[in-house]
The first five atom37 places (N, CA, C, CB, O) and aatype in JSON, in Angstrom:
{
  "aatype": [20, 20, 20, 20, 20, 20, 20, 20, 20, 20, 20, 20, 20, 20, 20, 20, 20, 20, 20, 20, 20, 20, 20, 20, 20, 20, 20, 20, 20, 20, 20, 20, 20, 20, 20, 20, 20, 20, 20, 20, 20, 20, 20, 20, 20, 20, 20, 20, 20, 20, 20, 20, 20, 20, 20, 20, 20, 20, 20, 20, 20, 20, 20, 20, 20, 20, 20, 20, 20, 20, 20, 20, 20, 20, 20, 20, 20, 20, 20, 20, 20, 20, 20, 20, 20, 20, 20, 20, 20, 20, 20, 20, 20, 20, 20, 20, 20, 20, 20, 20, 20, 20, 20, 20, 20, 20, 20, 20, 20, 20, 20, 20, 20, 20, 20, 20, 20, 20, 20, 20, 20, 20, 20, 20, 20, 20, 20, 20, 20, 20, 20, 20, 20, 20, 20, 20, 20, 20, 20, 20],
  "atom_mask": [
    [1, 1, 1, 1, 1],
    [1, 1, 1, 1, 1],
    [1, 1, 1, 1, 1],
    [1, 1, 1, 1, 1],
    [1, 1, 1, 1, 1],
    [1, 1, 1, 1, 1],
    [1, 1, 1, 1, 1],
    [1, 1, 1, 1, 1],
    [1, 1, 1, 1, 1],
    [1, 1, 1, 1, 1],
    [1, 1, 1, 1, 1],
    [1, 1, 1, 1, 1],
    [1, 1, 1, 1, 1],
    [1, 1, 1, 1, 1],
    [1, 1, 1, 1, 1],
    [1, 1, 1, 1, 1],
    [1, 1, 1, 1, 1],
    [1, 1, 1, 1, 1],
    [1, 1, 1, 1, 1],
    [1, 1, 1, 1, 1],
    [1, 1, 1, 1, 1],
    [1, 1, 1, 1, 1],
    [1, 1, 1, 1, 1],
    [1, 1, 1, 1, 1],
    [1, 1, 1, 1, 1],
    [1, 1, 1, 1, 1],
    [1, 1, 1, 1, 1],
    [1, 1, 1, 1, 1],
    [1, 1, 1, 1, 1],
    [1, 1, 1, 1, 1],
    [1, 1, 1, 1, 1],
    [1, 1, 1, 1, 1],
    [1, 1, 1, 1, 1],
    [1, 1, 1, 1, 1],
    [1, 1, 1, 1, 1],
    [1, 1, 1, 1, 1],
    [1, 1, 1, 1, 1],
    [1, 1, 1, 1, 1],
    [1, 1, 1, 1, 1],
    [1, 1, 1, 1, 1],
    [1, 1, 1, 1, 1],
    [1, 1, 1, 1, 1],
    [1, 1, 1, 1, 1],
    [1, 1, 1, 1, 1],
    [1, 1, 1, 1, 1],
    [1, 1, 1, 1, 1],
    [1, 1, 1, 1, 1],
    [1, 1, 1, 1, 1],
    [1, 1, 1, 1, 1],
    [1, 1, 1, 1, 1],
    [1, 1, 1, 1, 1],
    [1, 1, 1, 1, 1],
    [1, 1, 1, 1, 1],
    [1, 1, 1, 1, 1],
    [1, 1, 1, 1, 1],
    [1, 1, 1, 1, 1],
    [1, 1, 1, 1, 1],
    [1, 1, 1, 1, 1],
    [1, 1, 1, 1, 1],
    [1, 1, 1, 1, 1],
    [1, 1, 1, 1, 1],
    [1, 1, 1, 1, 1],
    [1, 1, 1, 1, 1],
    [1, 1, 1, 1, 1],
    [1, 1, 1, 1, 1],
    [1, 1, 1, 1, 1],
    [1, 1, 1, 1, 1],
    [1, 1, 1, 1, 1],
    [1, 1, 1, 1, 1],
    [1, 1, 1, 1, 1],
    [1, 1, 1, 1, 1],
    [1, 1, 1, 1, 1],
    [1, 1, 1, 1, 1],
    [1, 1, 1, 1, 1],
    [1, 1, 1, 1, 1],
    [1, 1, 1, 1, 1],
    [1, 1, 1, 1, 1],
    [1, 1, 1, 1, 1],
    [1, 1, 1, 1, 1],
    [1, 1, 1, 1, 1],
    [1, 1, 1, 1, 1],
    [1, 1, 1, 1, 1],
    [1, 1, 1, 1, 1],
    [1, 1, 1, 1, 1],
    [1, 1, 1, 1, 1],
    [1, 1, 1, 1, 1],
    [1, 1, 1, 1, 1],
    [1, 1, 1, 1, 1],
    [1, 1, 1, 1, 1],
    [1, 1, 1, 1, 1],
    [1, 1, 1, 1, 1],
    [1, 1, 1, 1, 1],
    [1, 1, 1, 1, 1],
    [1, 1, 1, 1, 1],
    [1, 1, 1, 1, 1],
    [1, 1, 1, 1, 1],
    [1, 1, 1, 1, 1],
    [1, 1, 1, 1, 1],
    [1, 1, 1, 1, 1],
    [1, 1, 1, 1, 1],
    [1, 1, 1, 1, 1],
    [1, 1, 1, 1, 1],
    [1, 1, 1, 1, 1],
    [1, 1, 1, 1, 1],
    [1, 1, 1, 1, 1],
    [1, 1, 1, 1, 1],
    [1, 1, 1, 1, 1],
    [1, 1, 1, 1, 1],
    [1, 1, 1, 1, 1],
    [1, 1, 1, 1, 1],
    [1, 1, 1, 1, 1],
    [1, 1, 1, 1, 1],
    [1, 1, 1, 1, 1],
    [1, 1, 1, 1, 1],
    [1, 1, 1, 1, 1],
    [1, 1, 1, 1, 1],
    [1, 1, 1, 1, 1],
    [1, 1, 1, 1, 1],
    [1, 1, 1, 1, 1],
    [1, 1, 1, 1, 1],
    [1, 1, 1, 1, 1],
    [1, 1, 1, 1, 1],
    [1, 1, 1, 1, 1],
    [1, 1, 1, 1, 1],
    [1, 1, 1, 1, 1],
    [1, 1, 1, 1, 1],
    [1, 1, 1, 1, 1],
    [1, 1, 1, 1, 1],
    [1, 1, 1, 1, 1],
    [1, 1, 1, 1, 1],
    [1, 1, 1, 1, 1],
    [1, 1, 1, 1, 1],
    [1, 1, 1, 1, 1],
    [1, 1, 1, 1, 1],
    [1, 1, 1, 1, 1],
    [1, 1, 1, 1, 1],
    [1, 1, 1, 1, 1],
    [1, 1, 1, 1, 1],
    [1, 1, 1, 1, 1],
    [1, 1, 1, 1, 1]
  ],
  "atom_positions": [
    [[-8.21, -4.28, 4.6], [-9.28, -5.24, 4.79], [-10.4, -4.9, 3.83], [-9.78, -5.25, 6.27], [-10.7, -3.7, 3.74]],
    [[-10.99, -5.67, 3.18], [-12.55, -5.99, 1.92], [-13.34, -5.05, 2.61], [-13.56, -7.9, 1.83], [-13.18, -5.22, 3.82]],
    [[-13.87, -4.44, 2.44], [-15.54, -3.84, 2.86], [-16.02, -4.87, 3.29], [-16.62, -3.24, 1.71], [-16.39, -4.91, 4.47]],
    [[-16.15, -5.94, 2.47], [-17.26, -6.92, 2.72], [-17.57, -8.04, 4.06], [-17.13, -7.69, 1.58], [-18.46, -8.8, 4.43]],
    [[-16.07, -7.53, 4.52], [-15.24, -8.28, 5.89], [-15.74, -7.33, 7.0], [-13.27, -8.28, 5.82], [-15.98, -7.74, 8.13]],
    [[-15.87, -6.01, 6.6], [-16.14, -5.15, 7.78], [-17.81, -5.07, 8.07], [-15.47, -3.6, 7.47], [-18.46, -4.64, 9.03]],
    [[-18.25, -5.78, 6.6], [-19.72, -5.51, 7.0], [-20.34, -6.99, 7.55], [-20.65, -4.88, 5.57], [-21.49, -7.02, 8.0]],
    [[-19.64, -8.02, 7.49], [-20.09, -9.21, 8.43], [-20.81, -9.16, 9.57], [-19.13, -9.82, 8.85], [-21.97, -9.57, 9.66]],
    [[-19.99, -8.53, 10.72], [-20.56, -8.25, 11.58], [-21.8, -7.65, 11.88], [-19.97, -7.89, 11.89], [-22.74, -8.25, 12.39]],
    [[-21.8, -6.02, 11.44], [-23.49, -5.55, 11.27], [-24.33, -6.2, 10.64], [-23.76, -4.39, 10.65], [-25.54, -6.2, 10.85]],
    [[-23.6, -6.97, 9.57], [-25.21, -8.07, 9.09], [-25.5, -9.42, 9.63], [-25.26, -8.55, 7.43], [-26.39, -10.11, 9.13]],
    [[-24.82, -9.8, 10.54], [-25.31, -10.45, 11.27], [-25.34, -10.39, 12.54], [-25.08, -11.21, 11.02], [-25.16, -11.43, 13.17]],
    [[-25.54, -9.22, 13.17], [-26.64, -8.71, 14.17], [-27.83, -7.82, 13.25], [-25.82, -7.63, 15.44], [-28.91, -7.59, 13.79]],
    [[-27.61, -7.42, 12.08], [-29.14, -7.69, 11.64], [-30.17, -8.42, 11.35], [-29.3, -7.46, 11.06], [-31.38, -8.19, 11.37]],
    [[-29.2, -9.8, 10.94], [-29.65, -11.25, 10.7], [-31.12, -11.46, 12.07], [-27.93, -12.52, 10.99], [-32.34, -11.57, 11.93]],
    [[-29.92, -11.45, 13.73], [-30.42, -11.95, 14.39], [-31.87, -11.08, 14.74], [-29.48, -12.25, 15.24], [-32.68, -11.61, 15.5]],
    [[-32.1, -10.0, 14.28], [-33.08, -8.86, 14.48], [-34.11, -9.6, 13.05], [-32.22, -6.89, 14.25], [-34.97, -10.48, 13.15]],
    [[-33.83, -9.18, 12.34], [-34.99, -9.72, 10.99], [-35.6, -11.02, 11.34], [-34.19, -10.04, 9.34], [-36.83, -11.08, 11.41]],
    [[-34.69, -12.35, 11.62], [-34.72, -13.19, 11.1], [-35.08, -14.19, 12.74], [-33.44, -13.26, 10.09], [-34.18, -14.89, 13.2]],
    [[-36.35, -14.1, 13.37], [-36.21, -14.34, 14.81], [-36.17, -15.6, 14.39], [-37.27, -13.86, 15.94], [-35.1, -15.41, 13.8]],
    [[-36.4, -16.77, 14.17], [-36.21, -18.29, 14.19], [-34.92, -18.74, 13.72], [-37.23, -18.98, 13.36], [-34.36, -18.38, 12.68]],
    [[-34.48, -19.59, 14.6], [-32.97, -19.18, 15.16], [-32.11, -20.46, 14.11], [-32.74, -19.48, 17.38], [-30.93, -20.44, 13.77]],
    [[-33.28, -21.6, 13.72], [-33.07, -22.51, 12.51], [-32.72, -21.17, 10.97], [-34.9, -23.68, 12.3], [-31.76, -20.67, 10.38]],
    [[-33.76, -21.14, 10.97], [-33.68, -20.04, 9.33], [-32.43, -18.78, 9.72], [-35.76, -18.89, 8.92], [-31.7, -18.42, 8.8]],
    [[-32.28, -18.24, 10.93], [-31.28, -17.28, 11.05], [-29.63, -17.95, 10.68], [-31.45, -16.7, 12.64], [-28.72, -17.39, 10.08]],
    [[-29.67, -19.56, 11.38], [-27.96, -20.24, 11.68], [-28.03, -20.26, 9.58], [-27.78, -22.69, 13.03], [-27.1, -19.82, 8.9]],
    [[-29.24, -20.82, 9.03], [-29.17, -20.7, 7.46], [-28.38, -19.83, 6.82], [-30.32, -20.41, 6.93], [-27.41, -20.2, 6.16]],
    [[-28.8, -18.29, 7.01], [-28.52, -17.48, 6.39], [-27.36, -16.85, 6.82], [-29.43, -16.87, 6.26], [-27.05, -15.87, 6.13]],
    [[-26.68, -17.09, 7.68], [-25.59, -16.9, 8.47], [-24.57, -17.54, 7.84], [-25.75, -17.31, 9.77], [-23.6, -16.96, 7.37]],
    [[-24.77, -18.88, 7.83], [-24.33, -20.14, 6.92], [-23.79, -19.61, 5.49], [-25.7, -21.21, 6.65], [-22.66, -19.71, 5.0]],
    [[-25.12, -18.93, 4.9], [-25.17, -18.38, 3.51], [-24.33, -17.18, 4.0], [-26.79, -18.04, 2.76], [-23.66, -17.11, 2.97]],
    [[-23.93, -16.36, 4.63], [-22.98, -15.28, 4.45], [-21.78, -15.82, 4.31], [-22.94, -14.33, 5.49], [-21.01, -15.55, 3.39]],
    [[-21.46, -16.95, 5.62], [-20.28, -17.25, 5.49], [-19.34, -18.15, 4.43], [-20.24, -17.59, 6.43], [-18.14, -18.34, 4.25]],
    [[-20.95, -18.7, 3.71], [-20.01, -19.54, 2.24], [-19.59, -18.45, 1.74], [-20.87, -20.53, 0.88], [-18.39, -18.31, 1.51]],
    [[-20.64, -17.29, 1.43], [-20.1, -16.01, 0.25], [-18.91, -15.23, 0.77], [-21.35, -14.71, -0.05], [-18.1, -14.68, 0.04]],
    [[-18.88, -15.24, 2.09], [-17.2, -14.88, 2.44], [-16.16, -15.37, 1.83], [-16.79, -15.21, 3.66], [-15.4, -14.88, 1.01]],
    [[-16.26, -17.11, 2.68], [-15.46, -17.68, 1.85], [-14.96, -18.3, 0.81], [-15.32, -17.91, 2.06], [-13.97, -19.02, 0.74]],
    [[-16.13, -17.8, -0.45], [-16.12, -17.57, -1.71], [-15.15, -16.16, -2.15], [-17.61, -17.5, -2.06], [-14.11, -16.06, -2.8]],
    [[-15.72, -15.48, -1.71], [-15.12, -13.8, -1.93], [-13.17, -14.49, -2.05], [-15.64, -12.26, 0.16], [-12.32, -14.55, -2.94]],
    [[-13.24, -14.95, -0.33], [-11.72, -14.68, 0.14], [-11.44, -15.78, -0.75], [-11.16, -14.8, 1.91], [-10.76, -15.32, -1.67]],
    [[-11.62, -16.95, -0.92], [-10.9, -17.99, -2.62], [-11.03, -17.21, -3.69], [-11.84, -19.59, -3.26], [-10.33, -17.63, -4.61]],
    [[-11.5, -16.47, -3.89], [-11.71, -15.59, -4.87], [-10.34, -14.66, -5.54], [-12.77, -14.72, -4.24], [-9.7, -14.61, -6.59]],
    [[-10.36, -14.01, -4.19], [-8.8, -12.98, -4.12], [-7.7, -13.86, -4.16], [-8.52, -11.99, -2.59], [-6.77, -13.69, -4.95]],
    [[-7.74, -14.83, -3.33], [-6.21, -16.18, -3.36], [-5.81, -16.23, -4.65], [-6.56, -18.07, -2.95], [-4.74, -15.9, -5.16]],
    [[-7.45, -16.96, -5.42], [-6.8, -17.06, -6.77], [-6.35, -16.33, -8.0], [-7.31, -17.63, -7.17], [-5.8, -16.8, -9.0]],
    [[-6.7, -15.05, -7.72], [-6.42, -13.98, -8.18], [-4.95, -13.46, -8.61], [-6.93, -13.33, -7.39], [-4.33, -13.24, -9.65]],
    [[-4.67, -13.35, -6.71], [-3.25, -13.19, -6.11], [-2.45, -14.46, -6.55], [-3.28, -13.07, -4.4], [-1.22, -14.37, -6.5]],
    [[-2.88, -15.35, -6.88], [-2.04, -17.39, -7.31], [-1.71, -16.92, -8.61], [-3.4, -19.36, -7.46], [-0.53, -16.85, -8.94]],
    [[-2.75, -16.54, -9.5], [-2.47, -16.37, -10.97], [-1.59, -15.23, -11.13], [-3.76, -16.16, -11.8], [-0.73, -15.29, -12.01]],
    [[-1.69, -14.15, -10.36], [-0.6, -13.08, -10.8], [0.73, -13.57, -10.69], [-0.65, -11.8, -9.97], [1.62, -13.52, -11.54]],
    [[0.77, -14.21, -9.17], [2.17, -14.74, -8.92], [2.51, -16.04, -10.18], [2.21, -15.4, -7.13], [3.6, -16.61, -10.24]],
    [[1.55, -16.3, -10.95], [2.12, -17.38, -11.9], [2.55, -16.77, -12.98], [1.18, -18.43, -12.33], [3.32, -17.28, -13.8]],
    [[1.99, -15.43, -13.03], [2.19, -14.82, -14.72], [3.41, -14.03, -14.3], [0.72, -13.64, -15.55], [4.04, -13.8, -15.34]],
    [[3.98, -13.56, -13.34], [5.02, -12.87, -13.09], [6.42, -13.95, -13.23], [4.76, -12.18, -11.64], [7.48, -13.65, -13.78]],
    [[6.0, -15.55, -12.42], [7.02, -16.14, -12.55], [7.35, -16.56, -14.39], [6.81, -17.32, -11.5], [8.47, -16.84, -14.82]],
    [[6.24, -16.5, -15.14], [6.59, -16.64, -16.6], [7.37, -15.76, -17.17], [5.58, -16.64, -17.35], [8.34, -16.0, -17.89]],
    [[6.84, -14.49, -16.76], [8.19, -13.2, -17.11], [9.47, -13.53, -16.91], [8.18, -11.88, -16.19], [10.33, -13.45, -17.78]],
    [[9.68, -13.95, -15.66], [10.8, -14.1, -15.1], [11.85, -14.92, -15.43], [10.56, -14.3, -14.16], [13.0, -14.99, -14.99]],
    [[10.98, -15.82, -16.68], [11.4, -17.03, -16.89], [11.96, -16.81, -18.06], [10.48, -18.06, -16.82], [13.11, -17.19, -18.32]],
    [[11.05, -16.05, -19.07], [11.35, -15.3, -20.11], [12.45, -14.17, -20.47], [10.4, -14.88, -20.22], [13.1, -13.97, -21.5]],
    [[12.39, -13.33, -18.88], [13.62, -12.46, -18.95], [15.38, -13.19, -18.68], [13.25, -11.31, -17.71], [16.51, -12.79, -18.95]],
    [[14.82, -14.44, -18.01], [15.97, -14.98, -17.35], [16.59, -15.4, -19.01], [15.61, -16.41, -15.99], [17.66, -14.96, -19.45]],
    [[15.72, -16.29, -19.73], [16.57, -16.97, -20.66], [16.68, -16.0, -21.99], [15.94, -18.48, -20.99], [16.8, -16.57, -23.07]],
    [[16.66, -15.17, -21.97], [16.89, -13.46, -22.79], [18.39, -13.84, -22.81], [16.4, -11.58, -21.7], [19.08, -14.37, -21.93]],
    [[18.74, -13.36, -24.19], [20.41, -13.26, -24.55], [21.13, -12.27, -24.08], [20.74, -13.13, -25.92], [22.33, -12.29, -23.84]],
    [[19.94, -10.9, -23.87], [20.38, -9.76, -23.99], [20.81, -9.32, -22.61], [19.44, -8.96, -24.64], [19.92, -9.26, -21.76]],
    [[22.02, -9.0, -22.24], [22.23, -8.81, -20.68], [22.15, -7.88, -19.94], [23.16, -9.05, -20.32], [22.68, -7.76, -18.83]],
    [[21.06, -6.67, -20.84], [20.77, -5.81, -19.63], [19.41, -6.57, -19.57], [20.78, -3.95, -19.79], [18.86, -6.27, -18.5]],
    [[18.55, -7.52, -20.39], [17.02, -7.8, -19.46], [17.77, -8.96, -18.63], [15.24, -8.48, -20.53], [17.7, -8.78, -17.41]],
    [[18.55, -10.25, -19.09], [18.9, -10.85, -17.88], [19.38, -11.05, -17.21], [18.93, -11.3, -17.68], [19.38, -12.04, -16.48]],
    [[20.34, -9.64, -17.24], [21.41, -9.8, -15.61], [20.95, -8.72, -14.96], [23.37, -9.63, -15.66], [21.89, -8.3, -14.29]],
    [[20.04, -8.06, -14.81], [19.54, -7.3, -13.56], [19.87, -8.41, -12.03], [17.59, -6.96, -13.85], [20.7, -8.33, -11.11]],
    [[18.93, -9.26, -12.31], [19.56, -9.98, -10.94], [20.87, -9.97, -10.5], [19.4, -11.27, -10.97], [21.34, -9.35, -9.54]],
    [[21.49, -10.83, -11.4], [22.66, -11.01, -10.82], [23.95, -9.73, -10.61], [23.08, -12.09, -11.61], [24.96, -9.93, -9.95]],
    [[23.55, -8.12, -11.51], [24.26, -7.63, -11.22], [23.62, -6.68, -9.81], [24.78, -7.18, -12.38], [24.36, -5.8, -9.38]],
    [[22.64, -6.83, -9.31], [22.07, -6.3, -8.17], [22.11, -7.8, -6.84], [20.31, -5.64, -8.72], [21.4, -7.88, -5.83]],
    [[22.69, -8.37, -7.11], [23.42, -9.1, -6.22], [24.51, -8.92, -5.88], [23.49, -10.03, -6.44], [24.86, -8.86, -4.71]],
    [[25.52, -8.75, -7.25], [27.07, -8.29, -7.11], [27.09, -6.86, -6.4], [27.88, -8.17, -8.7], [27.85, -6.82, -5.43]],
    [[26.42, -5.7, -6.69], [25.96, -4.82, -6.17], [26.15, -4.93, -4.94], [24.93, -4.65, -6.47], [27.19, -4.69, -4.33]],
    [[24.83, -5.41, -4.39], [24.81, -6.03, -3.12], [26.36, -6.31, -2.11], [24.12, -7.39, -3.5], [26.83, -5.74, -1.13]],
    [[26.66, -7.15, -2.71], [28.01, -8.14, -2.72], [29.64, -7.21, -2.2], [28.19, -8.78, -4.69], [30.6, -7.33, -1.44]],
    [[29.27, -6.61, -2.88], [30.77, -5.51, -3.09], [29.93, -4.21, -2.5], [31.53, -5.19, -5.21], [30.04, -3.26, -3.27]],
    [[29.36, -4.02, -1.7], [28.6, -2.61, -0.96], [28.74, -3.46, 0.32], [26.69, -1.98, -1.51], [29.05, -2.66, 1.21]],
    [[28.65, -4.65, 0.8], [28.9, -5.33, 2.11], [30.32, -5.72, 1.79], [27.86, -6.63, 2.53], [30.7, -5.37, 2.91]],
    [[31.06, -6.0, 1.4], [32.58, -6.01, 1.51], [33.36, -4.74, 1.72], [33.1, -6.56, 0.33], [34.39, -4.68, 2.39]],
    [[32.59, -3.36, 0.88], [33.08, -2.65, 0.93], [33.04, -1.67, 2.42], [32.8, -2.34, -0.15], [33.93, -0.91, 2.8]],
    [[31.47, -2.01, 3.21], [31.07, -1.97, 4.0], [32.12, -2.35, 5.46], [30.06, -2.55, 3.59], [32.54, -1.49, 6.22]],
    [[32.42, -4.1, 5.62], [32.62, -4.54, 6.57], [34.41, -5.07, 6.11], [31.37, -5.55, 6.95], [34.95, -5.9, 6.83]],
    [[34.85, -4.71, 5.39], [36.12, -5.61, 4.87], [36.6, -3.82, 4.57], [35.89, -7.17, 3.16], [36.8, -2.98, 5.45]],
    [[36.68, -3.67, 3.37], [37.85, -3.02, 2.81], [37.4, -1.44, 3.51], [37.97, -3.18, 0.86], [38.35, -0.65, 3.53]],
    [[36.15, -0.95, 4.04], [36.36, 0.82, 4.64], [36.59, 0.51, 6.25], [34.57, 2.11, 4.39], [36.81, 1.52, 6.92]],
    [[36.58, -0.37, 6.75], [37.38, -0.23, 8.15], [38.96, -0.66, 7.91], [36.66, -1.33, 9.4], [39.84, -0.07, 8.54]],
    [[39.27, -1.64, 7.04], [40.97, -1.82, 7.1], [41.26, -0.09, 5.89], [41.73, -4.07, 6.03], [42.3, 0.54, 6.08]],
    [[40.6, 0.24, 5.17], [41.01, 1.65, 4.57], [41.46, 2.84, 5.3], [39.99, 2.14, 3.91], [42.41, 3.61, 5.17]],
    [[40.39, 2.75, 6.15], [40.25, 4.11, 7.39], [41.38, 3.69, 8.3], [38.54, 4.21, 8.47], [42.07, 4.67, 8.57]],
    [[41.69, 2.88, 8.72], [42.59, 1.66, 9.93], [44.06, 2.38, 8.78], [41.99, -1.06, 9.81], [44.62, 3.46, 8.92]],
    [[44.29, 1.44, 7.84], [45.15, 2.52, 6.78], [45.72, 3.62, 6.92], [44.56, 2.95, 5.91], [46.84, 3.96, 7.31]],
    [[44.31, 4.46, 6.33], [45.0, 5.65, 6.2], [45.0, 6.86, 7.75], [44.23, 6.3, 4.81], [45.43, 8.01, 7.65]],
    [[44.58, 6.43, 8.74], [44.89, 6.67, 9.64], [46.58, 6.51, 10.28], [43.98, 6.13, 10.08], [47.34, 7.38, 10.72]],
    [[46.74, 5.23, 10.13], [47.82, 5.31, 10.84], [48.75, 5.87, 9.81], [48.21, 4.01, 11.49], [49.79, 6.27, 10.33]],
    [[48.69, 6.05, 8.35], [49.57, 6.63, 7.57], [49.59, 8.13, 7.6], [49.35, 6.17, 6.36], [50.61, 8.82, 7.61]],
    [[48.35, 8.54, 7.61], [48.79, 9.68, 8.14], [48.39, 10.62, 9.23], [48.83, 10.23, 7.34], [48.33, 11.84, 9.1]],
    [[48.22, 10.21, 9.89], [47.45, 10.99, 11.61], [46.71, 11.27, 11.83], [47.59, 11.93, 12.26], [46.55, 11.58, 13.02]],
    [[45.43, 11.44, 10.76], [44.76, 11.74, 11.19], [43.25, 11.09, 11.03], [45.06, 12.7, 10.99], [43.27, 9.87, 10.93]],
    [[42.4, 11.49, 11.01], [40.92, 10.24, 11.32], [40.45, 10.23, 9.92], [39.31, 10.82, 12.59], [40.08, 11.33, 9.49]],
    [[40.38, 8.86, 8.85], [40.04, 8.68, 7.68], [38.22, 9.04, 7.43], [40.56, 7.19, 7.41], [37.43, 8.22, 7.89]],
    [[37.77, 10.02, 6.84], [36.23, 9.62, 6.44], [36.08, 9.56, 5.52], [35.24, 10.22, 6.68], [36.34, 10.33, 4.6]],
    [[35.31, 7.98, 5.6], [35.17, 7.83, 4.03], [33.37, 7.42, 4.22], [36.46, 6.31, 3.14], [32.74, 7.15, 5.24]],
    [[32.95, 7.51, 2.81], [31.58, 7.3, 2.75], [30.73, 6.13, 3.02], [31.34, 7.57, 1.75], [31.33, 5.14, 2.59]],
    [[29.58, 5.8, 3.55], [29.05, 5.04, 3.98], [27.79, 4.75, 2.97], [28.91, 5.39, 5.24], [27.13, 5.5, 2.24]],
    [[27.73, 3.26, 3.27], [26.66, 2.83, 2.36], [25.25, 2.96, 3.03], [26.92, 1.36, 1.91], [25.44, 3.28, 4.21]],
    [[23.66, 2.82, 2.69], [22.79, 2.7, 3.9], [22.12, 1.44, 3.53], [21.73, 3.97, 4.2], [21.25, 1.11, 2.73]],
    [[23.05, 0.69, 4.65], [23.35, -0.71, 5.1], [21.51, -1.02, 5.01], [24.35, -0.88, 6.96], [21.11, -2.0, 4.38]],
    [[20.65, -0.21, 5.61], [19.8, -1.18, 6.02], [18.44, -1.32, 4.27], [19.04, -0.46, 7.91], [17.72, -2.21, 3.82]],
    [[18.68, -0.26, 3.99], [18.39, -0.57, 2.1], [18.77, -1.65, 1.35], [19.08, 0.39, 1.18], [18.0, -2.17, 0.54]],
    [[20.07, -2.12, 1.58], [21.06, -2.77, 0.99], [20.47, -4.32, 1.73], [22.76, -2.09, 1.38], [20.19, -5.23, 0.95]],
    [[20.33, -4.52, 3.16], [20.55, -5.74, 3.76], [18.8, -6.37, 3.04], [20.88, -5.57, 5.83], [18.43, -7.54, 2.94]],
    [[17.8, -4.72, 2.52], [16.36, -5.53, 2.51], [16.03, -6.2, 1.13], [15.07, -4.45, 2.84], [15.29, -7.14, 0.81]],
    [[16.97, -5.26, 0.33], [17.49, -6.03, -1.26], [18.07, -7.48, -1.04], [18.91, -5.07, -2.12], [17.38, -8.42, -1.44]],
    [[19.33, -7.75, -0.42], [19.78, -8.57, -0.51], [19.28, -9.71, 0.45], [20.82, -8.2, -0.56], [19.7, -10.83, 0.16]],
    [[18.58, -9.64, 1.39], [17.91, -10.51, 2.49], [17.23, -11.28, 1.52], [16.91, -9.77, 3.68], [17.53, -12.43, 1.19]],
    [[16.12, -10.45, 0.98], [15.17, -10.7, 0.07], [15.74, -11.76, -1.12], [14.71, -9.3, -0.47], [15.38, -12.9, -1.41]],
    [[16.74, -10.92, -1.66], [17.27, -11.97, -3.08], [17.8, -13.33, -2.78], [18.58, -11.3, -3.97], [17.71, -14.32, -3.5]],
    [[18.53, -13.22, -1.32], [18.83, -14.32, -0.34], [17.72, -15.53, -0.2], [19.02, -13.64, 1.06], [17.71, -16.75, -0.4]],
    [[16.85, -14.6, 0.24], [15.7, -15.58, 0.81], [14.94, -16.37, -0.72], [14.31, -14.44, 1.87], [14.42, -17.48, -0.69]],
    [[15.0, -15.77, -1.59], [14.36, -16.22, -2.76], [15.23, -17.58, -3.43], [14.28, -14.9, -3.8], [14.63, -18.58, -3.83]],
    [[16.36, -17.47, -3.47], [17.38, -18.19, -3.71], [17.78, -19.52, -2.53], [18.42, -17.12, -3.88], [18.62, -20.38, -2.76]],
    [[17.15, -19.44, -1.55], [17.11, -20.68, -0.15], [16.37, -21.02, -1.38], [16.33, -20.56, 1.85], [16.84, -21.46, -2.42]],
    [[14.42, -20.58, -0.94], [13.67, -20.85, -1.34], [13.88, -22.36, -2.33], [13.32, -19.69, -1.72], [13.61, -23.55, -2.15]],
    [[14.6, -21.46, -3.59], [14.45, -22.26, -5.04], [15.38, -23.29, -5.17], [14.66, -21.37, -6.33], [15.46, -24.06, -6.13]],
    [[16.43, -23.25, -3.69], [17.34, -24.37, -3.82], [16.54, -25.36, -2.94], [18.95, -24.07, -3.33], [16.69, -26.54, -3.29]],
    [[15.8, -25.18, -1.99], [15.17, -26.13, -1.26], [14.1, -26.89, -2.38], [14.45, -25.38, 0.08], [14.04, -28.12, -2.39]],
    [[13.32, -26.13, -3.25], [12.68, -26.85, -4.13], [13.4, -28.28, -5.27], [12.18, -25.68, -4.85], [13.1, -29.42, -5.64]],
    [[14.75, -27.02, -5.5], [15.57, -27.83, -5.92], [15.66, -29.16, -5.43], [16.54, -27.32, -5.83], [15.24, -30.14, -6.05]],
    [[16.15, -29.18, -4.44], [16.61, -30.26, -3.64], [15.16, -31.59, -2.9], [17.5, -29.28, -2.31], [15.38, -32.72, -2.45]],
    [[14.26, -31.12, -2.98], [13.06, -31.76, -3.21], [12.8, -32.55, -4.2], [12.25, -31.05, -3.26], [12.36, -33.7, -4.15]],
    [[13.16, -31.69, -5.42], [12.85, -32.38, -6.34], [11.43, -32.07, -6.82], [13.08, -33.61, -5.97], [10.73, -32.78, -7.54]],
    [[11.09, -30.6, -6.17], [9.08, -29.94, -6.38], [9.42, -29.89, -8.12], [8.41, -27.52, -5.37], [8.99, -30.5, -9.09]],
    [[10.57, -28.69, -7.87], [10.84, -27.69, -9.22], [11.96, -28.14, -10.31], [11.37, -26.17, -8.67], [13.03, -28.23, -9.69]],
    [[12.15, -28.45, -11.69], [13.46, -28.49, -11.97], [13.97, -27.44, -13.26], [13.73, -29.99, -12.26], [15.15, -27.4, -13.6]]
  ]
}
């Protein structure tokens, strides 16, 4: 949280102490709270423009020839992709396998699923996102 958010409060119970006429006090009260919500449009647009200059990168790395700047995505999807197959498909029928082949209890290594699900949730969710725009017709 801003400093400037935490000091609202004490300055206006100082307001109401300085400032006894309760017309000129709602004023300057008034006047804090435009400069608040000046401050807080302030940071939005801040935070708006970064997120615009990052999506230009992105845009730039995407249409790059070179395929280690523009397949990071997509090979940290495949990643993704084949660490949950390998996960839920091929190390339980492996272990299932080599158990019954040879007697005894298969261990094999485990991925950590919940690293994996916040990468790929994420790349998931970004990809709804840009097809719903798609499909709007916002973005093309």
């Amino acid at each position: 949280m801003p400093v400037w958010l935490a000091l609202i409060d004490p300055i206006s119970k100082l307001l109401d102490r300085l400032i006894p006429d309760p017309d000129a006090r709602a004023k300057a009260q008034l006047e804090l709270v435009k400069e608040e919500n000046a401050q807080a449009l302030q940071e939005l647009q801040i935070a708006a423009q970064a997120d615009a200059n990052q999506v230009e990168v992105n845009k730039v790395e995407a249409a790059n020839e070179n395929l280690f700047i523009s397949g990071w995505r997509p090979a940290v999807g495949w990643c993704c992709a084949l660490a949950f197959a390998y996960s839920f498909v091929i190390q339980p029928l492996l272990a299932f396998a080599i158990s019954n082949s040879t007697g005894t209890e298969a261990i094999l290594p485990d991925f950590d699923m919940d690293a994996l699900n916040t990468v790929l949730f994420g790349m998931l969710g970004i990809s709804t996102l840009r097809t719903v725009e798609k499909v709007r017709g916002v973005k093309k």
